[in-house]
C-alpha positions in Angstrom: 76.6 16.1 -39.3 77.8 17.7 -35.9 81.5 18.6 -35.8 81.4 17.0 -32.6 81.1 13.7 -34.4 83.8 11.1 -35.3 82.6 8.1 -37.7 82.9 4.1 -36.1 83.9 1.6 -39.2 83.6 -1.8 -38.4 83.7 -4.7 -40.7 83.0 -8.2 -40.5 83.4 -11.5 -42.6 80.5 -13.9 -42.0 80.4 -17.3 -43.9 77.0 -16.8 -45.1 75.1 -15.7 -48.6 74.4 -11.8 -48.8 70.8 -12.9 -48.5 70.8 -14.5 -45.4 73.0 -11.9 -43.9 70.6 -8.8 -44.9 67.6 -10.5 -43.8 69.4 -10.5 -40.4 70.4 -7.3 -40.3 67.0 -6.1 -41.3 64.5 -8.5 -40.0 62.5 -7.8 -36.9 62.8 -11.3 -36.0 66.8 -11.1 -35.5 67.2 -7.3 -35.5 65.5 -7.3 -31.7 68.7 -10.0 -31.1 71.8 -7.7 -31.6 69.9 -4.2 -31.3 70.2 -5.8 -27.1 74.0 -5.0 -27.7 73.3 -1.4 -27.8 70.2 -1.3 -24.9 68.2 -3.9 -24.3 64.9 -4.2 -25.4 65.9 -2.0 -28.6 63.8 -2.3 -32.2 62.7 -0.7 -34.6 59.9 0.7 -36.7 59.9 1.4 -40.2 59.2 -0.5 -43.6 62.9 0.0 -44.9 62.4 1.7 -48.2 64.0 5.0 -49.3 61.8 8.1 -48.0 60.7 6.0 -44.6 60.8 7.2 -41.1 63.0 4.9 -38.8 62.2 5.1 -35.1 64.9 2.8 -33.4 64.1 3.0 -29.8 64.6 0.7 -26.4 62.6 -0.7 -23.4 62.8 2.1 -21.6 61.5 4.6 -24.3 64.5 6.1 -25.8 65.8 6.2 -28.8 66.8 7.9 -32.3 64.2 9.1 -35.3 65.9 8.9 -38.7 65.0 8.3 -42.1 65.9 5.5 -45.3 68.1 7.4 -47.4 69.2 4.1 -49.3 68.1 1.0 -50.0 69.6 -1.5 -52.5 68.9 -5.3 -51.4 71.7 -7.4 -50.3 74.0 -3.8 -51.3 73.9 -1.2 -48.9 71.3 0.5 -46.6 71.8 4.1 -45.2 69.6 5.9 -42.5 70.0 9.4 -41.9 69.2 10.7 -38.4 66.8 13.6 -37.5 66.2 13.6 -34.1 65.4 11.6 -31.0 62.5 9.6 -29.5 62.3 10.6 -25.6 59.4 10.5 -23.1 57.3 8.5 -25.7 57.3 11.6 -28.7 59.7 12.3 -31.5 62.2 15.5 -30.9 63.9 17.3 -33.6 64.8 20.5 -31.6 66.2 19.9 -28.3 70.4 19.9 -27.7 69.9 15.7 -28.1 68.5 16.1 -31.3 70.7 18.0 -32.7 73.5 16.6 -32.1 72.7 13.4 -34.0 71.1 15.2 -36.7 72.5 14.5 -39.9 74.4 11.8 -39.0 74.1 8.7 -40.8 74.7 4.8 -40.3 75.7 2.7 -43.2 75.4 -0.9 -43.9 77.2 -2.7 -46.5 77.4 -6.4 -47.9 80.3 -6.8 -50.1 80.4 -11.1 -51.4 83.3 -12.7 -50.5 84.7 -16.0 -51.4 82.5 -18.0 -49.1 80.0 -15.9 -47.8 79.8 -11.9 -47.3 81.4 -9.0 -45.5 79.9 -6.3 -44.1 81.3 -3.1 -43.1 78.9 -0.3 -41.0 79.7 3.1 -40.7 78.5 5.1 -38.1 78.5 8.9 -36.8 78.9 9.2 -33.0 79.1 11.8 -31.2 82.7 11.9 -29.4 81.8 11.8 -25.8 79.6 8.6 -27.0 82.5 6.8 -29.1 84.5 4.6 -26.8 81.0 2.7 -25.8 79.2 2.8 -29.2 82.2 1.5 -31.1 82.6 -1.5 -28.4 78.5 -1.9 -28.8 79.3 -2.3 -32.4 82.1 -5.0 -32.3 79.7 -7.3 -30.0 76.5 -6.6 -32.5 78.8 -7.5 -35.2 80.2 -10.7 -33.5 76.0 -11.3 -33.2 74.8 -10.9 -36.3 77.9 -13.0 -37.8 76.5 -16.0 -35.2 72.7 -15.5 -36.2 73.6 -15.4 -40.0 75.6 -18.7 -39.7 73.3 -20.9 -38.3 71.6 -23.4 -40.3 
């Protein structure tokens, strides 16, 4: 990870069943919903498991390139990032990409009386932490309103 990195933590409690709450963190169909908190328009493009590629990018073609490190259902996921997605193509070697390689963002779903919690941990870069960490809060607040509906 870049020294020039500080890490967000965030956690949330959502009255809902690990399962429900994974699938919305993870599932296209909701992911597209709170990835808007970061840039609108964001997804992203990878099968989840262990060893995949992870291209997270936005409408206007920019974005981050990590890969899987972990996956344990309804535990924890954990991508580790390699580069950046910019002008339509994957970069690993510009001054961008390097400083968010080797950072990593962290999910985890811990059950709680009455539904889960889930804590994220994420490695910004420090110029970027104010806005990220704010991004985060409001993505939380979203996925805690998507996983509690019937």
């Amino acid at each position: 990870m870049n020294t020039a990195q500080q890490t967000i933590r965030k956690s949330i409690d959502i009255q809902a069943p690990r399962e429900k709450v994974w699938e919305v963190l993870f599932n296209d169909k909701y992911t597209r919903i709170w990835y808007a908190e970061f840039s609108e328009g964001t997804y992203a493009q990878t099968d989840w498991q262990p060893g995949s590629k992870a291209v997270f990018r936005d409408k206007s073609g920019f974005g981050m390139v990590g890969r899987i490190i972990t996956n344990k259902l309804y535990e924890k996921l954990s991508i580790e990032f390699e580069g950046v997605f910019t002008d339509g193509k994957e970069d690993y070697e510009s001054a961008d990409a390097h400083q968010v390689k080797g950072a990593r963002e962290t999910y985890i779903l811990t059950e709680k009386e009455g539904g889960t919690q889930v804590s994220i941990e994420f490695d910004m870069a420090q110029e970027h932490f104010e806005s990220m960490s704010a991004s985060w809060e409001r993505a939380l607040l979203k996925v805690k309103e998507l996983s509690e509906k019937p």
